[in-house]
C-alpha positions in Angstrom: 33.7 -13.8 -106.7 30.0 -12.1 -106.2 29.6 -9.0 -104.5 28.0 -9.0 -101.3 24.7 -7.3 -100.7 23.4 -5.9 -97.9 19.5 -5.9 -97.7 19.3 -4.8 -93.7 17.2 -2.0 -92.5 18.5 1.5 -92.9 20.1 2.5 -89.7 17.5 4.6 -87.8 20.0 8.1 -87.5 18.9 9.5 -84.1 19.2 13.4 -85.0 21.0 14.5 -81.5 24.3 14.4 -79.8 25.4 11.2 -78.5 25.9 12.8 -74.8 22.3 14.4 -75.0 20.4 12.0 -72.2 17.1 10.5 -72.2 14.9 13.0 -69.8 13.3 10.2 -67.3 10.5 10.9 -64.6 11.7 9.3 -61.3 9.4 8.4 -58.5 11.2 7.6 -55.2 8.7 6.0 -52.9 9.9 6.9 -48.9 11.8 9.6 -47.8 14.0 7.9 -45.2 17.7 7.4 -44.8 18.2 5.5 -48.1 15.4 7.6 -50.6 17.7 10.7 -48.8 21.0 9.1 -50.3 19.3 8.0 -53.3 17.9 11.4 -54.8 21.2 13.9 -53.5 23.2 10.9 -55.9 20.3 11.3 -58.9 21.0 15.1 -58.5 24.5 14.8 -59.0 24.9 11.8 -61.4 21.5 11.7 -63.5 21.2 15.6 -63.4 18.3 15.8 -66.3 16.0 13.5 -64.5 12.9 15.0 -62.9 12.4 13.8 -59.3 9.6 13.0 -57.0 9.5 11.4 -53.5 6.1 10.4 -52.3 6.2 10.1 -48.2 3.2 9.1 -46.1 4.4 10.9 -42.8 4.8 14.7 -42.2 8.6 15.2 -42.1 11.7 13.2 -43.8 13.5 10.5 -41.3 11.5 7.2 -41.9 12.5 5.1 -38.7 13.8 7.9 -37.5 10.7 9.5 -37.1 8.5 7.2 -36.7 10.4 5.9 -33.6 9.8 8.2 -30.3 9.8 5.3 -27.6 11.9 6.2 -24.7 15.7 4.9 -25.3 15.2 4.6 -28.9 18.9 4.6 -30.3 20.9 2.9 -32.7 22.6 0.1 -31.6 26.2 0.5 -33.7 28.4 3.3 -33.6 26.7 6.6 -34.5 30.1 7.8 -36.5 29.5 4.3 -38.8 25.4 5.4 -38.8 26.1 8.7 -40.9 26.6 8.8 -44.7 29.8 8.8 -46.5 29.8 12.1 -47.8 28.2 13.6 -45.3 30.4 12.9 -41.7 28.5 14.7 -38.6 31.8 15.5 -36.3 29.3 16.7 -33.4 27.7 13.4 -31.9 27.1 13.9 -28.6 27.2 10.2 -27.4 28.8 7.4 -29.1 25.5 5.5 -29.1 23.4 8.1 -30.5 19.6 8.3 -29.4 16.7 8.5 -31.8 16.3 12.0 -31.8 19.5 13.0 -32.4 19.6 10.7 -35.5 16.6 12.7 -36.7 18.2 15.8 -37.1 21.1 14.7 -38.4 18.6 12.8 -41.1 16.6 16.2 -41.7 20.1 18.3 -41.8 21.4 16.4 -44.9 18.1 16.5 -46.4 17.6 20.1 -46.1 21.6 21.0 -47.3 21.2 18.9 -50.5 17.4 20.6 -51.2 15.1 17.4 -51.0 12.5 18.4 -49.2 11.5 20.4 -52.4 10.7 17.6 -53.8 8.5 15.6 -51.8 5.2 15.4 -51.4 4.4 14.5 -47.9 1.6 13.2 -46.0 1.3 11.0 -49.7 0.4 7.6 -49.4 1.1 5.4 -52.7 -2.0 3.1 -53.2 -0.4 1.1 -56.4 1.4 1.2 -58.9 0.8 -0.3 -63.0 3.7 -1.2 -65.1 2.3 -0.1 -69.2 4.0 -2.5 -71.3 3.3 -0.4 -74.9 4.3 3.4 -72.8 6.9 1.4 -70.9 6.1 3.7 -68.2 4.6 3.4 -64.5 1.5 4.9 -63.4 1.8 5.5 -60.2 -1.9 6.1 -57.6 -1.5 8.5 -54.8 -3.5 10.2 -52.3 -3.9 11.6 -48.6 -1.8 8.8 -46.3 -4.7 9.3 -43.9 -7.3 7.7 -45.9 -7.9 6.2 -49.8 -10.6 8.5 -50.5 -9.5 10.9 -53.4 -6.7 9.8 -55.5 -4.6 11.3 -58.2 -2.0 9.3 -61.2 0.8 10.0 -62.8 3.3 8.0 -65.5 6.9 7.7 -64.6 9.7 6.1 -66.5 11.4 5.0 -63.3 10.2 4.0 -60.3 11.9 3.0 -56.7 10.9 1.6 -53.7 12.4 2.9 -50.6 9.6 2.1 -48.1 12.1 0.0 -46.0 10.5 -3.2 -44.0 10.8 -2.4 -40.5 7.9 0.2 -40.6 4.0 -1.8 -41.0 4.1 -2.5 -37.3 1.3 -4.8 -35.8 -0.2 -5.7 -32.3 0.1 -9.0 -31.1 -2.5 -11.2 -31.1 -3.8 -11.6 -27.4 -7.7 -12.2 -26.4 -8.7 -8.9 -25.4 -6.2 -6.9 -26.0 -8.1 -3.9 -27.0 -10.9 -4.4 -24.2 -8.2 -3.2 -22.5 -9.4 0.6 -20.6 -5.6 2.0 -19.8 -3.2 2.8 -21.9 -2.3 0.5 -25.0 0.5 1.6 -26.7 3.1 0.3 -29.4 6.9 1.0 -29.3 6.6 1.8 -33.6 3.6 4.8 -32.6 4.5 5.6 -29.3 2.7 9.1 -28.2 5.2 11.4 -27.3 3.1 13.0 -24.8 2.9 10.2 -21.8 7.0 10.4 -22.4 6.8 14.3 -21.3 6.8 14.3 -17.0 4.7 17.4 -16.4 2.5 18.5 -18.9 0.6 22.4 -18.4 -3.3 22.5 -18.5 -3.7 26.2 -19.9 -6.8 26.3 -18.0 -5.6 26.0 -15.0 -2.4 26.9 -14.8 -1.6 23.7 -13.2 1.0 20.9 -13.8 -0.3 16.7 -13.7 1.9 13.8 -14.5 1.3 12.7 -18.3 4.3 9.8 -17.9 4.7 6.7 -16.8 5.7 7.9 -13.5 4.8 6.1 -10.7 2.8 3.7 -13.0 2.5 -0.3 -13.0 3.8 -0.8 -16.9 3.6 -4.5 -18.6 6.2 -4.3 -21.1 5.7 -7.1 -24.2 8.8 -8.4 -25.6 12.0 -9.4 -25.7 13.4 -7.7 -28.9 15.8 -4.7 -29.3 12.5 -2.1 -29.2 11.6 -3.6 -25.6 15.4 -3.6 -24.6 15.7 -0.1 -25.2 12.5 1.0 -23.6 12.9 -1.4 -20.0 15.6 0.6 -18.5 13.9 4.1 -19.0 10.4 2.2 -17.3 12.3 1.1 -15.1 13.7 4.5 -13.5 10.3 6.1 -13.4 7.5 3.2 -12.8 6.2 2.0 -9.3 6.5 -1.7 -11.2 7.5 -2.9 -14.6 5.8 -6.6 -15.7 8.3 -8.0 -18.4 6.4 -10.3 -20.4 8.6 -12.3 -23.0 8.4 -15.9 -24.6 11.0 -15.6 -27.1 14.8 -16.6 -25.9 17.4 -14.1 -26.6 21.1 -13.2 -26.5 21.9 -9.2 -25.2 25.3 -8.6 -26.2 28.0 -6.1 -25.9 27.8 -2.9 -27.9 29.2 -3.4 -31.4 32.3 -3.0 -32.7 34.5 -4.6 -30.9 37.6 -3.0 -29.5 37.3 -0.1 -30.7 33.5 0.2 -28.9 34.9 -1.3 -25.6 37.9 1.0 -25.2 35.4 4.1 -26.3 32.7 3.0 -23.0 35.0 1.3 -20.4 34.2 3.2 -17.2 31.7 5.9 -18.5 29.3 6.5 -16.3 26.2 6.3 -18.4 26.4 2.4 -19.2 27.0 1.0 -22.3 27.3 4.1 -23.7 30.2 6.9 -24.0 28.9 11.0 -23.9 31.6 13.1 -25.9 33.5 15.8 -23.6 33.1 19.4 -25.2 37.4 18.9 -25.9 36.6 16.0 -28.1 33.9 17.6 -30.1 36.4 20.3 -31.0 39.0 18.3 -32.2 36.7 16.7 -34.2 35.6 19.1 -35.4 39.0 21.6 -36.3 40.8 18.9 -37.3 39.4 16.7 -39.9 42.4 14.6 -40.5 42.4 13.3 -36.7 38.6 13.1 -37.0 38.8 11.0 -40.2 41.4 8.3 -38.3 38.9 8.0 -35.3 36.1 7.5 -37.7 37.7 5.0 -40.0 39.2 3.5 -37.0 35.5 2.4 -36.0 34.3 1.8 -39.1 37.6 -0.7 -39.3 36.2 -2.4 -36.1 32.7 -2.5 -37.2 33.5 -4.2 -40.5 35.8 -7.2 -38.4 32.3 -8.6 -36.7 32.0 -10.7 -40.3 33.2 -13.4 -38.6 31.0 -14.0 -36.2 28.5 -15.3 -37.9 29.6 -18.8 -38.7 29.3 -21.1 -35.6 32.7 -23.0 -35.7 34.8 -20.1 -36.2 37.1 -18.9 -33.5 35.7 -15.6 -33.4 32.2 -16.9 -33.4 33.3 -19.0 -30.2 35.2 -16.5 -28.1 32.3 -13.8 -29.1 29.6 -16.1 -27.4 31.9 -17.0 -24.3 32.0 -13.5 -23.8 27.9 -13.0 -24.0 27.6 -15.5 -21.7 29.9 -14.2 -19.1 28.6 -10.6 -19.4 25.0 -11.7 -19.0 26.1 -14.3 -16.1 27.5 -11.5 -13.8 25.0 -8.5 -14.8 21.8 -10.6 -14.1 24.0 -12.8 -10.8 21.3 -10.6 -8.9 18.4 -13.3 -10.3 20.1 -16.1 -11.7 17.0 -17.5 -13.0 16.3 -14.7 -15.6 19.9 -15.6 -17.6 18.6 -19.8 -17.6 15.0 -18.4 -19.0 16.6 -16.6 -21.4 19.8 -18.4 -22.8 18.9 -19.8 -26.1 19.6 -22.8 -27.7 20.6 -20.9 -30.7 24.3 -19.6 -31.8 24.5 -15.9 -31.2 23.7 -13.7 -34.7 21.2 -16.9 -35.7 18.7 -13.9 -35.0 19.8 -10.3 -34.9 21.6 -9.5 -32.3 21.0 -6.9 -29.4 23.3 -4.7 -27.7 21.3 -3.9 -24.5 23.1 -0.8 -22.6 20.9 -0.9 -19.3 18.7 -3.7 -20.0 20.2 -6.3 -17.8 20.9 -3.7 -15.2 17.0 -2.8 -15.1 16.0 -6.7 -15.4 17.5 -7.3 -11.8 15.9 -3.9 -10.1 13.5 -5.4 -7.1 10.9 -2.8 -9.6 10.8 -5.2 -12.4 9.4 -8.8 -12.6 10.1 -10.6 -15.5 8.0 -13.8 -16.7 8.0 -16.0 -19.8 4.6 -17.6 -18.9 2.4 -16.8 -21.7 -0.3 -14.3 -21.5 -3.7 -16.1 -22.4 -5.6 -13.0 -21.8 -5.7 -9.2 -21.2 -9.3 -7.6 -19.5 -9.9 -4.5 -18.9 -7.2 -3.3 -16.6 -5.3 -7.0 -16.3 -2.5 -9.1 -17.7 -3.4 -12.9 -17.1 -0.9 -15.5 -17.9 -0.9 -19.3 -18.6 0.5 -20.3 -14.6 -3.1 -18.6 -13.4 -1.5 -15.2 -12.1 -3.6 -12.2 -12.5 -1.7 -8.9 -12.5 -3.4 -5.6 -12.7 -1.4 -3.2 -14.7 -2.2 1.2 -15.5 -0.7 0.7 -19.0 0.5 -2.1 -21.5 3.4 -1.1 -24.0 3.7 -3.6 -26.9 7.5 -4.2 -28.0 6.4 -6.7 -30.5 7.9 -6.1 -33.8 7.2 -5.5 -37.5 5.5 -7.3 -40.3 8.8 -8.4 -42.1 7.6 -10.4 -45.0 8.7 -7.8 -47.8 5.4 -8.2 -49.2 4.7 -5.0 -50.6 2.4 -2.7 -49.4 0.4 -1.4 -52.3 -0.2 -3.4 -55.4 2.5 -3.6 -57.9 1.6 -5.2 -60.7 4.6 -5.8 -63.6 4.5 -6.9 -67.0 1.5 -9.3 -68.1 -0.1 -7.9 -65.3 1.5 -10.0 -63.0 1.0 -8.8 -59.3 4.1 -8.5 -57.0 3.0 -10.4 -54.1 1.9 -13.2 -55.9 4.8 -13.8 -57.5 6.4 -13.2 -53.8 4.1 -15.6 -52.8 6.6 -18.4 -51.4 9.2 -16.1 -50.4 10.4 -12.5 -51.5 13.8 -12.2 -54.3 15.0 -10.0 -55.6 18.4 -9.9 -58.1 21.6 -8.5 -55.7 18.4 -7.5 -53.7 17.8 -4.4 -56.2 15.7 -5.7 -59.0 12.4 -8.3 -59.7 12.1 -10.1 -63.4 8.7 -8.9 -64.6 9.1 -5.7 -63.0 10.9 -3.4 -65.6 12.3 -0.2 -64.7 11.5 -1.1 -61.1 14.6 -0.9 -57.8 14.0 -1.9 -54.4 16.1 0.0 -51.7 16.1 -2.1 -48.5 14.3 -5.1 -49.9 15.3 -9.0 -50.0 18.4 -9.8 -49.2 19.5 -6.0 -48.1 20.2 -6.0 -44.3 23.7 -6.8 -43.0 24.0 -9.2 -39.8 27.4 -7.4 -38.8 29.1 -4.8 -39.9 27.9 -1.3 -41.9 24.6 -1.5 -42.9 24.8 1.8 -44.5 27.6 0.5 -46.2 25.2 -1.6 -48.2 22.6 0.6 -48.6 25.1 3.2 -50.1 26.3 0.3 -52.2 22.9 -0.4 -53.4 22.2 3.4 -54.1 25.2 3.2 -56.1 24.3 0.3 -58.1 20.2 1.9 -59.3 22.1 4.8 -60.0 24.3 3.5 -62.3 21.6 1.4 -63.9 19.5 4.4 -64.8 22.7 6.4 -65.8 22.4 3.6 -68.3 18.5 4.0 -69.1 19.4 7.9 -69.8 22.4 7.8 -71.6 21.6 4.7 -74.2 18.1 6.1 -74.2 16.8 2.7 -73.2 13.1 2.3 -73.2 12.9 0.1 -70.0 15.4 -3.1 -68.6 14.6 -6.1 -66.8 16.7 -8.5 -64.9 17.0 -12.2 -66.5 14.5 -14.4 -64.6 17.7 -16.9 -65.3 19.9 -14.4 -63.2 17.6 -14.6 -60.6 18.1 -18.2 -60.3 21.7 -17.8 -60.1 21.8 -15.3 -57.7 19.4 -17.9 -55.5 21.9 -20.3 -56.4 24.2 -18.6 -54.4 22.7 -18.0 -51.4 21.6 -21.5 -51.0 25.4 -22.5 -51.3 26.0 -19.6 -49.1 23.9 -19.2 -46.0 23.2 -23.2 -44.5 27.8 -22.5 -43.5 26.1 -19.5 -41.2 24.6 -19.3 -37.6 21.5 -17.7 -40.0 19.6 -20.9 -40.6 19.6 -22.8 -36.9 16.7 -23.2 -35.3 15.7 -19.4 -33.9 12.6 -17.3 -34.8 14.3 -14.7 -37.0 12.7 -11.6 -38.9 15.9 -12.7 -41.3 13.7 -16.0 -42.6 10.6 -14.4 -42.3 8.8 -16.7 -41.2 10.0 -19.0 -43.6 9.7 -22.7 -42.7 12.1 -24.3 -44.8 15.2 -21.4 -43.1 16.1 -19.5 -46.4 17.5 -16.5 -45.3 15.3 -13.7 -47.3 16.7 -10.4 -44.7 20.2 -10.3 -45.2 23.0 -10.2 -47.8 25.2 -13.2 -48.5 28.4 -12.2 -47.1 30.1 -9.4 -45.0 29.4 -5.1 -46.1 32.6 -5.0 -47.8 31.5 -8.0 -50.1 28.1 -6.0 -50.9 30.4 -2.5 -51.6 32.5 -4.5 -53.8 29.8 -6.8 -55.7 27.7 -3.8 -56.3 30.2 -1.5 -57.4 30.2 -3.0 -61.3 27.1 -4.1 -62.5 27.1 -7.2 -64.9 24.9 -5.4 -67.5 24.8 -9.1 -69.4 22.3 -9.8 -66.5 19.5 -8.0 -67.8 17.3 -7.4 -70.7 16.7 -4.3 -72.8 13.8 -2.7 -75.1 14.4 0.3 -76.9 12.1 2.8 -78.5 10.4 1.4 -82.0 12.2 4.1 -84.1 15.8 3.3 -82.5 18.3 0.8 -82.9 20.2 -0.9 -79.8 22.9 1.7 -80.6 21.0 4.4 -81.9 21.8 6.7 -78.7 25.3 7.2 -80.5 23.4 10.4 -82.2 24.1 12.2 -85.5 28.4 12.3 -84.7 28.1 15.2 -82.7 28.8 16.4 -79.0 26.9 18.9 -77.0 30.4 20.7 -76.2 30.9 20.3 -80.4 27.5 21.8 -81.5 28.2 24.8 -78.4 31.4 24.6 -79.0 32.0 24.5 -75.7 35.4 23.0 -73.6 36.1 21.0 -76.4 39.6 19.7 -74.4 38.1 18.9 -71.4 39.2 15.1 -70.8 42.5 16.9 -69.7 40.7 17.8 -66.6 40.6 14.1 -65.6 43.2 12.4 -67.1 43.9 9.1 -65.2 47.8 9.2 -64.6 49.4 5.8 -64.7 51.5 4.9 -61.1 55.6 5.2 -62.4 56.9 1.6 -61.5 60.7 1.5 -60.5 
């Protein structure tokens, strides 16, 4: 019998230790709640990596601090809105305003150091994937204006510029002829929400507000139902203007939410006493059972969202009754708004006040169209003419996930037009063509009950992981399979058409899309994202390593760091995994 040869190519010997990792540039694009999460977990899993957020405003928050209309809150519990690792035991309400959010945001960014590390007032104006580097070069300037720009290369980039930010105006002849105030719930100025404001000059005080003002409000979504009950209170008269149809329910999270507010004063909501913010905060173990308690409750709203199931059914019965009895003042207002939809076919709305305020002899509501705005008027399609001081637009977002800089990928392919027909993105976190590029709060991302953060801290978990990978095999750049893009599509189509998702309703979850596939939210409940993200399937992309280095040349020269420093050369005792004893 011959010998056998072997003619392959000397292995490339990589001349360092096989736990020495790959030293990657990161650029996090947004410093919001999720580009928060994501660089404290870089900092404690991918250590070695250089970081940079780029943020257009002035401060960290994203929504948060964008978002100064009056009532602005969020509408699940504010123990569920917090991070993980990070519990605040001190909410004052259960509902949480805007504001108080805020703080919390800019508290966890300032104990974990991120500030350091990003460049505010920074607008990203594009980004270009190098194929031969296998690097990004990222443009970047003043977010005021293009003007003067700047580059730089990054191994790693990551978009955390969220989707419910590029607000717009709606589209009304004469809208901007208008000569009182025009403003827009997404850049709402803070001073005509102050009552008294001081002229230095004169030592006087004059009303700034909406007090004692004749306010149109446009709208029908959650922006306008936080903002009509705060109008209402202080204006002469509040014009509701809204054509869309829309279900207000009951503060989420079921039991747990409605034994929490039952009989508190400030409706719909719950104000901690001083007694419980002490126990929450001495003892962690009763605070942990309250938390998880809600968090429990939150997570059980799953259901919901498929028409025929029992849950779905009792949960509508009970919209309709609370709605019935809150507006019994003007019975009309319920029949102009009851859709024809299933509730959750668009995203819900808790409204705490909102139906209260609809039925005050101050507010008029109307679902005649405005055909035209002059210069101090509101005129809609059934002829009236009503002269208004001010005009507050509640009118949404531009939710097509279209990016909004040019990203242009591998062959020099451009983002949006591969987005073209609709927006996809594998598990929601990563684009074929697009190498070494993560989305945080893209396709597929949102949650229509339950935890979003859950998700989002799922996904942060995932891109970490994936450029763990990156820096410890030394990876040039991976990709995600267009064919596991197709699968992943697969399943949504399968999944989404047994949910309340694709009936007929006008939904920033389809955006826009005619033919109902579901491009906002995740297929299935927040536990199903946690547990499908927690393991990637590393078989779904594709990898390119350096010229000089074999697929497993990050396996070094035989040696460890703690070997060559002779370091703690025992310290897997420190974490041995004990096996459970059986009986």
């Amino acid at each position: 019998m011959g010998s056998i040869q072997d003619n392959s190519t000397p292995f490339p010997f990589q001349h360092r230790s096989v736990d020495t990792p790959r030293k990657l540039r990161i650029a996090i694009i947004g410093a919001g709640v999720s580009g928060i999460g994501l660089y404290i977990r870089f900092r404690q899993y991918v250590p070695s990596a250089e970081l940079q957020i780029f943020e257009k405003n002035s401060d960290v928050g994203g929504t948060w601090f964008e978002n100064r209309y009056p009532g602005v809150a969020c509408d699940i519990p504010s123990h569920v809105y917090q991070y993980t690792f990070e519990p605040n035991t001190q909410w004052s309400k259960f509902f949480s305003g805007g504001a108080e959010i805020l703080d919390y945001v800019r508290g966890v960014a300032t104990k974990y150091g991120v500030q350091k590390s990003v460049s505010f007032n920074t607008r990203v104006f594009g980004a270009t994937w190098n194929e031969i580097q296998g690097n990004w070069t990222v443009e970047f300037g003043d977010a005021a204006q293009k003007g003067r720009t700047e580059t730089q290369t990054f191994d790693v980039v990551i978009s955390a510029v969220g989707n419910l930010n590029k607000w717009k105006y709606p589209e009304i002849e004469g809208l901007h002829d208008f000569e009182g105030k025009l403003l827009h719930s997404a850049t709402w100025d803070p001073t005509w929400s102050v009552s008294k404001h001081s002229d230095s000059a004169s030592s006087s005080y004059r009303v700034r507000d909406y007090t004692n003002k004749t306010v149109a409000l446009i709208g029908a979504g959650s922006s306008a139902i936080q903002i009509l009950p705060h109008l209402q209170k202080k204006c002469t008269e509040v014009f509701h203007y809204t054509r869309g149809k829309t279900w207000v329910s009951e503060p989420f999270g079921g039991e747990a939410t409605q034994a929490t507010i039952a009989g508190d004063k400030d409706s719909g909501n719950y104000s901690y006493t001083s007694e419980e913010l002490r126990k929450f905060r001495e003892d962690p173990e009763y605070y942990w059972r309250y938390r998880k308690n809600i968090e429990r409750f939150i997570n059980l709203d799953h259901p919901c969202l498929f028409a025929h199931e029992e849950a779905s059914i009792a949960s509508k019965q009970r919209i309709i009754e609370n709605m019935k009895t809150k507006l019994a003042k003007k019975p009309e207002i319920y029949a102009a708004l009851e859709p024809e939809f299933t509730p959750g076919c668009r995203r819900l709305t808790p409204g705490p006040g909102f139906l209260e305020a609809l039925v005050e002899d101050n507010v008029h509501f109307t679902n005649s169209k405005i055909v035209r705005v002059t210069k101090d008027s509101i005129i809609t399609a059934d002829g009236k003419i009503q002269k208004v001081d001010a005009i507050v637009c509640a009118t949404g977002f531009d939710t097509t996930f279209l990016p909004r800089f040019p990203i242009k990928g591998s062959n020099n392919i451009l983002l949006a037009d591969q987005w073209s027909s609709h927006a996809s993105a594998y598990l929601s976190t990563a684009i074929p063509n697009f190498p070494n590029l993560f989305l945080l709060g893209g396709p597929n991302s949102a949650t229509g009950g339950g935890s979003l953060l859950i998700i989002f801290e799922s996904i942060i978990g995932y891109v970490v992981k994936c450029v763990q990978k990156i820096s410890r095999e030394h990876i040039k750049y991976m990709a995600v399979k267009p064919s596991s893009l197709r699968s992943w599509e697969r399943y949504m189509d399968a999944y989404f058409p047994g949910t309340v998702h694709v009936e007929n309703c006008t939904s920033w979850y389809k955006a826009g899309q005619k033919d109902y596939k579901v491009v906002g939210l995740w297929p299935g409940s927040s536990l199903h994202a946690r547990k499908t993200l927690e393991f990637p399937r590393w078989e779904d992309f594709e990898y390119v390593y350096p010229e000089a280095q074999d697929s497993l040349g990050w396996l070094g020269d035989g040696w460890t760091v703690a070997d060559r420093e002779k370091g703690d050369t025992a310290a897997y005792l420190d974490e041995v995994d004990y096996p459970p004893v059986l009986a």
